[in-house]
N, C-alpha and C positions, 0 to 999 in steps of 0.2 A: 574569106580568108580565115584561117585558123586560129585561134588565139594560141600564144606563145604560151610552151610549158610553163610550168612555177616552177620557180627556186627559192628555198629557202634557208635562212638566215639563222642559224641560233651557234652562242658562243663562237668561236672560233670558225665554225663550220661553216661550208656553203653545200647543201644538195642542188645539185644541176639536174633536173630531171630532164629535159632536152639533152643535154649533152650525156647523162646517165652516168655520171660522176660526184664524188666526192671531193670537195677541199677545203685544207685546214689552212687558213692564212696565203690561199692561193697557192699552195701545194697540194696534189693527186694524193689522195691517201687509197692506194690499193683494198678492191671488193669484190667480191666473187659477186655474180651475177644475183645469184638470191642472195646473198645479202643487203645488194643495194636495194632487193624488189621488199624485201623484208622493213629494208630501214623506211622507205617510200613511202609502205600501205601505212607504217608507227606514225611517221612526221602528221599525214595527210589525214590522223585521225587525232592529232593531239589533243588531251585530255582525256579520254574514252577507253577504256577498258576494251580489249581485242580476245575474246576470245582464243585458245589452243584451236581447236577446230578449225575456227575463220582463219587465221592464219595461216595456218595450212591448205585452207583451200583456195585462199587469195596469193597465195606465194608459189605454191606450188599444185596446179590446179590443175597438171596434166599427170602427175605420177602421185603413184600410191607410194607415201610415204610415211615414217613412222614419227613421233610426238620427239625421238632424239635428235631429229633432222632437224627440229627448230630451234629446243635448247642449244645445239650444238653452233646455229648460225648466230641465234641472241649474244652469245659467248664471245663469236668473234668480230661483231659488230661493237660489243661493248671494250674490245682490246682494240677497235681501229676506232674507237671515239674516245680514246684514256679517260675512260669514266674513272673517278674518286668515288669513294665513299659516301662521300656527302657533296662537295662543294661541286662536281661536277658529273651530276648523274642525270640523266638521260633519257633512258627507260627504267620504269619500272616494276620491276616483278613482281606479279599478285599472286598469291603461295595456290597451287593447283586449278586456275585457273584459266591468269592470261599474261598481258602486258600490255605495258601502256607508254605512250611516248611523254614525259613531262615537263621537258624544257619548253620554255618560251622560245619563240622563232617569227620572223616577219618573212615579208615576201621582198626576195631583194633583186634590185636593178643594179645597171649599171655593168663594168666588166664583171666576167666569168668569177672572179675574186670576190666579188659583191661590194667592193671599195672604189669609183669612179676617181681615176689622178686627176689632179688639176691641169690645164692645156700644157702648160712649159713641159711637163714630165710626162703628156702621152704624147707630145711631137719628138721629143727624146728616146719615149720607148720606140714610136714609130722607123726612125732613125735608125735605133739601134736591131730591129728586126729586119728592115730591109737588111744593112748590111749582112745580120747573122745568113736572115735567105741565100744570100749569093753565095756567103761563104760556103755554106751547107751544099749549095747547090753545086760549087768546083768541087769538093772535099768527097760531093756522092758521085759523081764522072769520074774525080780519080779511082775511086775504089773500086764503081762496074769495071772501067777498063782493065785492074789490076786483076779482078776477079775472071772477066771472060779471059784473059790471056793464060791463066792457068787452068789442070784440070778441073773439073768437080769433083768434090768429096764430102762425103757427109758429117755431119760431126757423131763422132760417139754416144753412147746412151751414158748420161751420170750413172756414177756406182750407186748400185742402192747399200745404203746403210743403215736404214729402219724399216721396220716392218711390223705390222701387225694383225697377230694370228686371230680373226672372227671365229668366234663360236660357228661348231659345223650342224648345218642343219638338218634338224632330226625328221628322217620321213617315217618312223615309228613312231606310235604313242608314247612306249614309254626311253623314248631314248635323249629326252632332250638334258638330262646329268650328265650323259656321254658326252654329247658334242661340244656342252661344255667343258669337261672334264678333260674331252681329247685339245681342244684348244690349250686347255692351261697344264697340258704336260708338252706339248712342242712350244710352248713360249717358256715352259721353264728350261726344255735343252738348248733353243736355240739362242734362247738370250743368257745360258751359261756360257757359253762360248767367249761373250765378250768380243764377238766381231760385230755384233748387232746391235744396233737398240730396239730391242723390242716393247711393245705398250705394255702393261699389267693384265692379268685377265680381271683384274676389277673395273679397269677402265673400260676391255673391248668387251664386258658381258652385256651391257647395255643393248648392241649388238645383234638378238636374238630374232629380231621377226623374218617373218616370210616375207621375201620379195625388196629385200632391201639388196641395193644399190652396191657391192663392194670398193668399186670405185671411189664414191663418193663420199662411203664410209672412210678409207684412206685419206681423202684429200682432209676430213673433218678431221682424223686424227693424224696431220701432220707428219705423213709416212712417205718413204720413198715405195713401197709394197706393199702388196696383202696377200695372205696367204686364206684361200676361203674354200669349203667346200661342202658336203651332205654326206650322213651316217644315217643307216638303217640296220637292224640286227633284226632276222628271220629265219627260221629254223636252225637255232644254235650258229648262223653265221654274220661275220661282219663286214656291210660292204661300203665302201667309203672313196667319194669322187675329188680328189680337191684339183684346183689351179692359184696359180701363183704368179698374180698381176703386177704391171710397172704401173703405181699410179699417176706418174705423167701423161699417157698417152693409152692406159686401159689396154699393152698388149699383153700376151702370154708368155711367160719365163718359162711356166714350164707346168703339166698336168699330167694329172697321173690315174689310176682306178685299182683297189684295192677290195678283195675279195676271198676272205679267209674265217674261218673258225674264231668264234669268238673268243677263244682261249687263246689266241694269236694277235691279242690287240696290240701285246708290246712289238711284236713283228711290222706290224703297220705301223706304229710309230717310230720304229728305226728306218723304215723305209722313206715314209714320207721327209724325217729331219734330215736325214742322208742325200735325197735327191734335192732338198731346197739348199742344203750347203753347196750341191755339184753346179744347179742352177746357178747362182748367186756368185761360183767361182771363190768361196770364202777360202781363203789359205788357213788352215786349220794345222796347229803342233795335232801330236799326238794325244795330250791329254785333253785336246779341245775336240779333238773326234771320239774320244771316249765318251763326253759329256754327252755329245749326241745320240748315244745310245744307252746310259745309264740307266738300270734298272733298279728302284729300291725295294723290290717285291719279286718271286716268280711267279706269282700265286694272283692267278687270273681273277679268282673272285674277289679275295683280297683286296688290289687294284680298281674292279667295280664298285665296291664298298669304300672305298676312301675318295673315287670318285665323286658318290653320293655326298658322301660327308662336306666335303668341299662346297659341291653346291649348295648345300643347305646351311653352312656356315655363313658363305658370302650372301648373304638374306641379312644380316646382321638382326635379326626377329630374334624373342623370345623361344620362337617353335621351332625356327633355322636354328638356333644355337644346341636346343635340346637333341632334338634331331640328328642334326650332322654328328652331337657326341654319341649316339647310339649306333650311328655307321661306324666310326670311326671305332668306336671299341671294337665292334662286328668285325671290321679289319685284322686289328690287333688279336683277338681269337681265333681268326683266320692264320695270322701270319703274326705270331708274337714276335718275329725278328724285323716287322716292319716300322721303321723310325718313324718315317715321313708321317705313318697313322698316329703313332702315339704323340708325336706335335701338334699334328691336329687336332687331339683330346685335351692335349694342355689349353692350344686356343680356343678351344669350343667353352672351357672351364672360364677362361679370362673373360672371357665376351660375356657370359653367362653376371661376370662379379662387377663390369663394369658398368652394365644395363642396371643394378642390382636386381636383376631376375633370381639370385642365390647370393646368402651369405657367403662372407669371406670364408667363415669357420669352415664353413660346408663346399667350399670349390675350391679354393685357392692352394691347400694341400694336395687333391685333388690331380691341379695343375702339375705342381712342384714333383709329385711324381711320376707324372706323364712325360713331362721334359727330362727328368733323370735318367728315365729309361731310354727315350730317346736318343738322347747324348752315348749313355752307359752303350748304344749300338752303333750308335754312327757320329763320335765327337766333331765330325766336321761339317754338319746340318748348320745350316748360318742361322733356320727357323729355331731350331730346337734353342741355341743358344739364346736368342734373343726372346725365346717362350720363358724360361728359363730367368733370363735376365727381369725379366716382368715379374713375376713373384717376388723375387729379391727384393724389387722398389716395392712395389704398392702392397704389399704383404710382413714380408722380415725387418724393410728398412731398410735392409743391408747394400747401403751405397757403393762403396767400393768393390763388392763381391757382384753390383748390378754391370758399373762400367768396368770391368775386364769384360764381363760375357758379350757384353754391345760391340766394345771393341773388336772382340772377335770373330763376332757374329758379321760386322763389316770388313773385317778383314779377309774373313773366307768369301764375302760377295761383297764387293764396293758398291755394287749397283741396287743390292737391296733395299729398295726406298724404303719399305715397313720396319727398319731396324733402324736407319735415320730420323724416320718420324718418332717413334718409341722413346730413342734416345734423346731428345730434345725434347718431347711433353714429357717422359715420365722418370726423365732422369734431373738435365739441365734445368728444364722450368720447375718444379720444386724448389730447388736450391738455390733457387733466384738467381741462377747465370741465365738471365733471360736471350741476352743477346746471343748464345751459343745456343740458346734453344732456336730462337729465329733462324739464325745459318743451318741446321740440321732439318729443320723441319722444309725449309726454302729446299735443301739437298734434295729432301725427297718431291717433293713440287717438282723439280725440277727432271729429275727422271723421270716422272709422271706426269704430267705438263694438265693433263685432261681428265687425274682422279678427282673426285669427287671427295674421298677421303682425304686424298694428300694436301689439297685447296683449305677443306676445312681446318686441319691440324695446323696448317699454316697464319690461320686466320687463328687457333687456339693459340698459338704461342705468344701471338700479336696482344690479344686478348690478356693475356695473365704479363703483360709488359704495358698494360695501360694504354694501349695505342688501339684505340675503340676505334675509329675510321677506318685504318688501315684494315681489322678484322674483318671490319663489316663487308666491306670491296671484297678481300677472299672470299668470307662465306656466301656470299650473293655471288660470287663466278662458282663457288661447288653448286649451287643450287641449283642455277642453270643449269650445270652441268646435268645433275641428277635431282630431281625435285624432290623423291621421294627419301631423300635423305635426313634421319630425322636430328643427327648429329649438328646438321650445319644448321639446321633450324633454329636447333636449340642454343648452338653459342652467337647466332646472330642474335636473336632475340635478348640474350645477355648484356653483348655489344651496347643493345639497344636501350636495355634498363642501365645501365649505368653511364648512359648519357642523358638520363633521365625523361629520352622518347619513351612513353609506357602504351601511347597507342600504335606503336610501331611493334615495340618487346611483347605485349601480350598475345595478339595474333601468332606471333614465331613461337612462341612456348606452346602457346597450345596448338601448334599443327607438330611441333616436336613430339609432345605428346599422343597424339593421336598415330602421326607415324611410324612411333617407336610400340605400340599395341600398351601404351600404358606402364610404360618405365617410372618404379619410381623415383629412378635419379631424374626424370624431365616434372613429373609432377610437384616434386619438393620445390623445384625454380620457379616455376610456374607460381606455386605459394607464397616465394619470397617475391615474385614480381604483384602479385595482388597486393601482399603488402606496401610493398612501396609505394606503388599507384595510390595508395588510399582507399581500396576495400578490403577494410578490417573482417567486414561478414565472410567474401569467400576464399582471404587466406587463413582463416579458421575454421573456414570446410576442408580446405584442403589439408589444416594439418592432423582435424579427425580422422582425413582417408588416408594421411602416410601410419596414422597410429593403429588402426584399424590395419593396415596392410602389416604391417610393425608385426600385430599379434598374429595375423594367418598365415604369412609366408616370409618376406623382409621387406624392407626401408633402412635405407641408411640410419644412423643416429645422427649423423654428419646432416642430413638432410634437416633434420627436426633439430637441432642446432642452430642450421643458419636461418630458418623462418621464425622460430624465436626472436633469434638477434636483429630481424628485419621487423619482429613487433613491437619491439624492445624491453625485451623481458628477458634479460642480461642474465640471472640467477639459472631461470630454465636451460636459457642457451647454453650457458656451462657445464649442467647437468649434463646434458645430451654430447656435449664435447668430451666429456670425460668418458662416456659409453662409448663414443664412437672410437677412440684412443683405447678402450678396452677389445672391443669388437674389430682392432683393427678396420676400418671400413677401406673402402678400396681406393676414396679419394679424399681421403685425411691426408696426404703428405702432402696436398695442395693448398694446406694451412699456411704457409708463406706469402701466396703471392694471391689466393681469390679474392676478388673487389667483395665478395658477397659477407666476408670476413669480416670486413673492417669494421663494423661498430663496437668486434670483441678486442681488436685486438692492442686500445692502449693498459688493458686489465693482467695485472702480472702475472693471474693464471695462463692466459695467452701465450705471454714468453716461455713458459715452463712446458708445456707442450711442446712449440718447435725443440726445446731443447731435449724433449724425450724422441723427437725424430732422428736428433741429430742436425738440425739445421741450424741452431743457434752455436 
C-alpha cells in the first residue's frame, strides 16, 4: 500500500498534495496548475536554495520555456499566499539566482483543514452534510429536469476587454526593434481608443523569446486576448503574420498576412488596428477610429528611426539611453515635424540625468527644448507635456508651471500610467503630500498591474512616507516581475538600510549597481549603506570613486552630501549640499522627505534650503 501524500502546514495555509489544493483556514484558495507544482517543489525543499534552471525543469519539464514564466508564476503565488513584507513571507527571492521556501511548516493530519473538530462538532457537521447532500441532490433533479425540458443553448463568449499586444517575432536578424516597435504603436492606437485596456509595451516587452506560449503569456498577464504574430523585412519588403487569440479557450478572433513595401509599414498598421477593432466588434465614435490610424510622421525612415530609439531607451542603460537619443535625433533630421521623436529626445535627456550618466547643466536644457518643440507641434502629446512637466520639477523648480502640464498631460490620456507615476514621485512626494503621492503612483500600478516600473514607483512613494515594509512587498513583486531591474534593487535595499537590515540592504545595492552598468546615483547608496553598516574603510572607497567619477564625467554633489552626513562629517556634508543646490542636481527636491537626509536636517542650513526650493 502506498504511503499517503504529505500535507503541509505553515501559517494559515494547508498544501493538500493528494487532493493538489491549497487552503487558507479551510478555504480553497485558487491556482493554476503550475503554480501549485511550483509551490510543491518550494515547500518540499524548505530551506535550500532552488535554483532558476531547476525550477524550470522540475515545474515545467515538458515545454520549453522562458526564465518569465517563473517570475511571472513566483508573483502569483506570492498574491494567493498575501505575503507582507516582513511578517508574512514565504518565499524568498535570491537576486539572479533562485528561490527559496522559508517558512516553517509541519506535516499536518487530521481533516483536509488540517484542524481535527472535537466529536460533538464532527457528528454536527456529519448531520449537517447529509442534509446538505439531499438537499443538493433534489435541488440537482430539479434543474436536469428544468434543463432537458428546454432547448440547448450555448452560452455566449464574454466580451473581451483587455488585451495585450506581444512583441512580433522577428524572423530577420536585424528586425527585432521592429517587432518591437510594431507592438508598441498598435498598443498605443488601440489602447487610445479607450475601449480597451491594453498592457504597456514595457510590461509585454519581456515577451520577446522564440517559442513562447501566447496563450499562456495572456493568462500570466491577466488578459481577455492577445494579439501576437512574426515580422521579416527582405528585399525592401515587409511581411507580417498575426492572429488574435480569446485567451479563455486559445480560439482564433481573427488572422491575417500582410505583405507590402517597407515604406508601407504605417499601411500595415492601419490594417492590422482596423481589423482587430472589426474582430472585437469595438463601437468606435469617429474620433476613436481616427486614433486607430493616426500617423505622427509620413516619413517611413523617420518612423524606423524613432522605432530604434524606443527600443534602446526601454534598456533603461547608460548605452540604451545614449543610443535611443542618437535615433531619435536621426528622426527629428529626418522629419523635424515629428513630435512623438522629439519627446523621445527630451526622455532619452531625463533618463540620461536621473541615472546621473550627465549633468543637469549638460542634459536637462537639453530636454526642455526637446519638449518645447514638441509641444510647439503637437500641444496635445499627453508625453511631450508630461516630458515637459519633468524639467520644471527636478530642474527650474517650478511647481506650479510642473502641475498644470501633469494635469494635462492626464487630462489628454487618463490612462497614461507614466504621467501618474511622475506626478506622485516627482511632483506630490517632494512636497511632502505623501499620501497623494501613494494614490497616484497606486493609479499607475493599477493600469499596469504587472510593470516592473510601476511596482517599483509604488514601492518609492511608500519609501519616502516611511512605510519601509509596505516598500519592500512592492519592490520584491517588481523584481519578480523583472530581475533585471536595477531601480527596484536599489530602493529595496534602501527600504532595507533604514530598517537597519544592512545584510539584507547591501546585497540589493550592489546588484543595483551592477545592473545599472555603474550609476553613480546607486554607487553614492551603496556608500551611504557601507557607512552605516559600520565599514568606515569601504565607504571611503566609495567616496574616492564618486570623486574621481565627480572630476571625469559626473556624480551627483547630492550624492557626496549624503555619505558625508552618513560618516558624520556635517561641515562636508553642507559643503556638498550647497554645490548640489548650485548644480541643481536632479534629486535635490527630494531634500524633504529622504531618510538618507536626516542627520542634516535639525541644522538651520537645512531649513534654508527647502526654503530655496520652495518647499518650506
Amino acid at each position: 500500500m502506498e504511503p499517503p501524500a504529505p500535507r503541509y502546514a505553515f501559517g494559515p495555509f494547508l498544501l493538500d498534495t493528494r487532493e493538489r489544493r491549497l487552503l487558507r483556514n479551510g478555504e480553497a484558495v485558487p491556482l493554476t496548475l503550475k503554480a501549485f507544482d511550483l509551490l510543491q517543489v518550494l515547500v518540499e525543499n524548505q530551506g535550500h536554495l532552488l535554483q532558476k534552471e531547476e525550477l524550470l525543469r522540475r515545474v515545467w519539464p515538458d515545454a520549453a520555456v522562458e526564465e518569465n514564466n517563473l517570475t511571472v508564476t513566483i508573483s502569483a503565488l506570492r498574491k494567493a499566499l498575501d505575503e507582507g513584507p516582513t511578517d508574512r513571507q514565504y518565499i524568498e527571492t535570491v537576486p539572479r539566482r533562485g528561490y527559496r521556501f522559508v517558512a516553517e511548516f509541519h506535516s499536518a493530519a487530521g481533516d483536509p483543514g488540517g484542524v481535527a473538530p472535537r466529536p460533538p462538532e464532527r457528528r454536527r457537521a456529519r448531520a449537517f452534510a447529509r442534509g446538505a447532500l439531499a438537499a443538493a441532490a433534489f435541488a440537482a433533479g430539479a434543474t436536469l429536469a428544468w434543463m432537458w425540458s428546454r432547448p440547448s443553448r450555448a452560452a455566449p463568449p464574454a466580451p473581451v476587454r483587455s488585451m495585450a499586444v506581444l512583441p512580433l517575432r522577428s524572423l530577420t536578424n536585424d528586425g527585432e526593434y521592429l517587432g518591437l516597435g510594431v507592438a508598441d504603436a498598435l498598443i498605443t492606437r488601440l489602447g487610445g481608443t479607450r475601449r480597451l485596456l491594453v498592457r504597456s509595451t514595457g510590461t509585454v516587452q519581456k515577451y520577446m523569446a522564440p517559442g513562447l506560449d501566447p496563450v499562456a503569456a495572456g493568462r500570466e498577464l491577466q488578459v481577455d486576448s492577445v494579439l501576437e504574430g512574426s515580422i521579416q523585412t527582405a528585399g525592401g519588403r515587409l511581411r507580417t503574420t498575426m492572429r488574435l487569440l480569446r485567451v479563455s479557450d486559445g480560439s482564433t478572433l481573427w488572422a491575417g498576412t500582410f505583405d507590402e513595401p517597407l515604406t508601407d509599414i504605417f499601411s500595415v498598421e492601419d490594417s492590422i488596428s482596423q481589423r482587430v477593432a472589426e474582430a472585437l466588434a469595438l463601437e468606435l465614435t469617429e474620433a476613436q477610429r481616427t486614433q486607430l490610424t493616426r500617423r505622427d510622421t509620413s516619413d517611413s525612415e523617420a518612423y524606423q528611426l524613432y522605432l530604434r530609439g524606443r527600443f534602446f531607451w526601454n534598456k533603461r542603460t547608460r548605452e540604451g539611453f545614449l543610443r535611443g537619443a542618437a535615433y531619435f535625433r536621426q528622426a527629428v533630421e529626418k522629419d523635424p515635424a515629428y513630435a512623438r521623436a522629439h519627446s523621445g529626445l527630451a526622455d532619452s535627456y531625463i533618463g540620461l540625468t536621473f541615472y546621473e550618466y550627465a549633468s543637469p547643466a549638460g542634459a536637462m536644457p537639453l530636454a526642455r527644448t526637446a519638449a518645447l518643440q514638441a509641444l510647439a507641434i503637437d500641444g496635445s502629446l499627453a508625453e511631450a507635456n508630461a516630458s515637459l512637466a519633468h524639467v520644471k520639477t527636478n530642474y527650474e523648480w517650478d511647481w506650479a508651471g510642473a502641475e498644470r502640464l501633469w494635469r494635462k498631460a492626464i487630462a489628454l490620456e487618463p490612462e497614461y500610467a507614466t504621467a501618474h507615476q511622475w506626478l506622485g514621485m516627482h511632483y506630490f512626494a517632494p512636497r511632502g503630500r505623501l499620501e497623494e503621492a501613494i494614490a497616484e503612483t497606486r493609479r499607475a500600478q493599477q493600469l499596469d498591474p504587472l510593470s516592473a516600473v510601476f511596482n517599483t514607483f509604488a514601492g518609492a512613494a511608500l519609501y519616502c512616507a516611511r512605510r519601509y515594509d509596505e516598500a519592500i512587498g512592492e519592490c520584491r513583486k517588481a523584481i519578480d516581475l523583472h530581475p533585471d531591474f536595477g531601480v527596484a534593487h536599489w530602493y529595496l535595499g534602501r527600504a532595507h538600510l533604514q530598517k537597519g537590515r544592512f545584510q539584507d540592504a547591501l546585497p540589493e545595492l550592489q546588484e543595483a549597481v551592477t545592473l545599472s552598468g555603474g550609476s553613480p546615483l546607486m554607487i553614492g547608496t551603496l556608500g551611504v549603506g557601507y557607512a552605516r553598516a559600520g565599514d568606515r574603510a569601504a565607504a571611503e572607497r566609495t567616496l574616492a570613486e564618486l570623486e574621481k567619477l565627480r572630476a571625469g564625467s559626473y556624480a551627483s554633489a547630492l550624492d557626496l552630501a549624503s555619505l558625508h552626513a552618513a560618516l558624520g562629517d556635517h561641515e562636508r556634508a553642507f559643503r556638498w549640499l550647497d554645490e548640489a543646490a548650485a548644480e541643481r542636481s536632479f534629486h535635490f527636491i527630494y531634500l524633504k522627505v529622504w531618510p538618507e537626509l536626516d542627520p542634516l536636517r535639525p541644522d538651520p542650513r537645512f531649513k534654508a534650503h527647502l526654503q530655496r526650493l520652495g518647499l518650506e
